[in-house]
C-alpha positions in Angstrom: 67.3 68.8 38.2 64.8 67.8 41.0 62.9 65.0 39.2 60.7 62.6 41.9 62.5 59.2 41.9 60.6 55.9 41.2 61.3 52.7 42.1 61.8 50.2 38.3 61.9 46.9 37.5 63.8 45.3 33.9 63.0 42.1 33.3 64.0 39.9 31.1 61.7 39.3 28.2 63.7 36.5 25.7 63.8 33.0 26.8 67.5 32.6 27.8 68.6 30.9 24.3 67.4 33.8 21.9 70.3 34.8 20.1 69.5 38.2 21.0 71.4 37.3 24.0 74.5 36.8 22.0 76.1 40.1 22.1 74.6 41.2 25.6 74.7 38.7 28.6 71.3 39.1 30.9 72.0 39.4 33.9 68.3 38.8 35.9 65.7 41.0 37.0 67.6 44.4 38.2 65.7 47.2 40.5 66.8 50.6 39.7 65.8 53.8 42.0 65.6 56.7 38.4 63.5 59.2 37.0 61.8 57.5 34.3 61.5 54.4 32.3 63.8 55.6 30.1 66.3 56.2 32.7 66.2 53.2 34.2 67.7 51.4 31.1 70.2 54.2 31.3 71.1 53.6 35.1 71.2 49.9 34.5 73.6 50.0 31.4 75.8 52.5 33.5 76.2 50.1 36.5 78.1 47.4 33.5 81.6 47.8 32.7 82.4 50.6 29.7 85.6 49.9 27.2 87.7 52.2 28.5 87.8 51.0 31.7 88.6 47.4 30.5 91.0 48.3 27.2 88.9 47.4 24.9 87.7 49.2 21.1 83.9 50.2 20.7 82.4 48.4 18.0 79.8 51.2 17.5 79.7 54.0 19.5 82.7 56.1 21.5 81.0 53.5 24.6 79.8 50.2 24.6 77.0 51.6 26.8 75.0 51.1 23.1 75.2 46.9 23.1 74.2 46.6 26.2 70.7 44.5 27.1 69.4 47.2 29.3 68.7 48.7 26.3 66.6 46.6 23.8 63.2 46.4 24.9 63.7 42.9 22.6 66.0 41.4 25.5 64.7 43.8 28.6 61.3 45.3 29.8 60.7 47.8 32.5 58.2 48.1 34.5 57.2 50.4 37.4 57.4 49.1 40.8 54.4 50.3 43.2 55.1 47.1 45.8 56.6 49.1 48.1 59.7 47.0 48.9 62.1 49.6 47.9 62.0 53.2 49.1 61.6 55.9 46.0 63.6 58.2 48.2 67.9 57.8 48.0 70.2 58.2 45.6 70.0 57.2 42.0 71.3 54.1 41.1 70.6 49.9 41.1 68.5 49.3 44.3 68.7 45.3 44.1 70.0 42.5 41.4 73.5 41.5 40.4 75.1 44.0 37.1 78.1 41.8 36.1 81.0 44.1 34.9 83.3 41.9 32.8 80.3 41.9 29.9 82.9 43.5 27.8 86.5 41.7 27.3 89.5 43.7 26.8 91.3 43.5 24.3 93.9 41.2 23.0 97.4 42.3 22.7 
């Protein structure tokens, strides 16, 4: 697939005590080089830490990829970045902004 990159922003759209937040830590603005809005969210969620690399059981899903707050446009909202402070061209993948990993704790034994 030879999809154009663009350059996207998620930012965080609920005040930093909705409960929303609960479940899925924010973790800042994020910049992510991807081939759509949709992808973004998908490159973001991608960059956190998954179960199986942690030990941990899926609540929902055969990933935790599904509780992350990339994707509810509740807790996250992307935007297109046009600035120019980030190239479109390079590889896919987080451009700028901090993607803890440990948003998932492995489980108890």
């Amino acid at each position: 697939m030879d999809d154009e990159l663009q350059i996207y922003r998620l930012v965080p759209l609920a005040e930093p005590d909705d409960p929303n937040w609960q479940n899925s830590p924010s973790h800042g603005e994020v910049v992510v080089r991807a081939r759509s809005a949709g992808d973004a969210r998908i490159v973001a969620t991608e960059a956190e830490g998954d179960f199986p690399e942690v030990h941990a059981k899926p609540a929902e899903d055969v990933s935790t990829a599904i509780g992350s707050a990339f994707r509810s446009d509740k807790l996250y909202s992307v935007v297109l970045d046009e600035s120019g402070h980030y190239p479109a061209e390079g590889p896919r993948g987080v451009v700028a902004g901090q993607i803890r990993r440990d948003v998932i704790l492995p489980k108890q034994i």
